[in-house]
C-alpha positions in Angstrom: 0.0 0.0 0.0 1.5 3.3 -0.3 1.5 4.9 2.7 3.0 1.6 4.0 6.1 3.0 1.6 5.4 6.2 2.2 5.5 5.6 6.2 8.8 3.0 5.9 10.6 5.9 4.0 9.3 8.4 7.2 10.5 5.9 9.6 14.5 5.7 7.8 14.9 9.1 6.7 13.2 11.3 9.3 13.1 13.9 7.2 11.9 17.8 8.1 10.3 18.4 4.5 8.8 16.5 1.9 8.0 17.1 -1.5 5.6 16.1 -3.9 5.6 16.5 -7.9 2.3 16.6 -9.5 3.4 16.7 -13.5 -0.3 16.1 -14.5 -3.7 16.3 -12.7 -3.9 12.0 -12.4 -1.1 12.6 -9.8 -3.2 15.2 -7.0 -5.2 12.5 -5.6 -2.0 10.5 -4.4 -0.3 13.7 -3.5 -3.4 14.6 -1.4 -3.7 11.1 0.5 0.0 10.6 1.5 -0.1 14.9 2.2 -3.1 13.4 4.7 -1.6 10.8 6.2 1.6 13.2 7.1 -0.8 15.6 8.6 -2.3 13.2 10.7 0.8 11.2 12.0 3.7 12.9 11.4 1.9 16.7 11.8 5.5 18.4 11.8 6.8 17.7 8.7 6.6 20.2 6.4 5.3 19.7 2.9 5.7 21.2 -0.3 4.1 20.2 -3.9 5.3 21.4 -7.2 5.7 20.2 -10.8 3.6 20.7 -14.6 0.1 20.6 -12.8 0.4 23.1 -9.8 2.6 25.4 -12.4 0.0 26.2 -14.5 -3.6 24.4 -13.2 -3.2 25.5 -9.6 -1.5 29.3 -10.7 -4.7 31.0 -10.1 -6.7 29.0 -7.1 -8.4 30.5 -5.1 -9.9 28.2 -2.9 -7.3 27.5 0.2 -9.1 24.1 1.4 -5.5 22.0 -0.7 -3.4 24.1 2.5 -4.9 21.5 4.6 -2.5 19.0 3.7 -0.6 21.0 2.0 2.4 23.9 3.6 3.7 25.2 0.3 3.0 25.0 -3.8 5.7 25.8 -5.7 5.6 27.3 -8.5 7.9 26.6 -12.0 11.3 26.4 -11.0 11.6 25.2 -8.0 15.2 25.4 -6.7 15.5 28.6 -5.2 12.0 28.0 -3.3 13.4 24.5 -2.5 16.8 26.5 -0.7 14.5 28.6 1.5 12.6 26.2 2.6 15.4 23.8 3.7 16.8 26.6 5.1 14.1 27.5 7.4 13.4 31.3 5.6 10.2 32.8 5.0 9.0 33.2 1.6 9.2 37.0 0.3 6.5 39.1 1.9 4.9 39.9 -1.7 4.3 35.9 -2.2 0.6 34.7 -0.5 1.3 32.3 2.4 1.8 29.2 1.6 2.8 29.6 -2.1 6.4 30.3 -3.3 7.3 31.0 -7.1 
């Protein structure tokens, strides 16, 4: 099951952040359901989701109900935003919360 692998990859890395890519719609409900299971047992791990779909389906969203399970979308190039994050800065103050471009 995946968050059996998802949880097994928690349990031996321990990491602080994790990070989805979401290429094409197909991939949001899986994103969302292991972004769920985080929430719920592993509630301080941060998580961040970038990638084709959030680029340029998710650019304009309005509705904040996704920053339930998910900390941060990332838009296009994600490197820089990827930086700050594992370096523990806030975004600019011009980006919304929870979204860094």
């Amino acid at each position: 099951e995946m968050v059996a692998l998802l949880e097994r990859q928690i349990e031996a890395v321990r990491p602080t952040l994790v990070g989805f890519t979401a290429p094409f719609p197909g991939n949001l409900l899986a994103i969302l359901r292991c972004a769920q299971y985080l929430k719920e047992r592993h509630p301080d791990i941060r998580i961040a989701m970038g990638g084709g779909y959030p680029s340029t389906e998710l650019r304009t969203m309005t509705d904040k109900a996704i920053f339930r399970y998910i900390d941060y979308i990332i838009l296009d190039d994600g490197e820089r935003p990827l930086e700050r994050l594992l370096a523990r800065q806030r975004p600019a103050a011009h980006l919304r919360p929870g979204r860094l471009s």
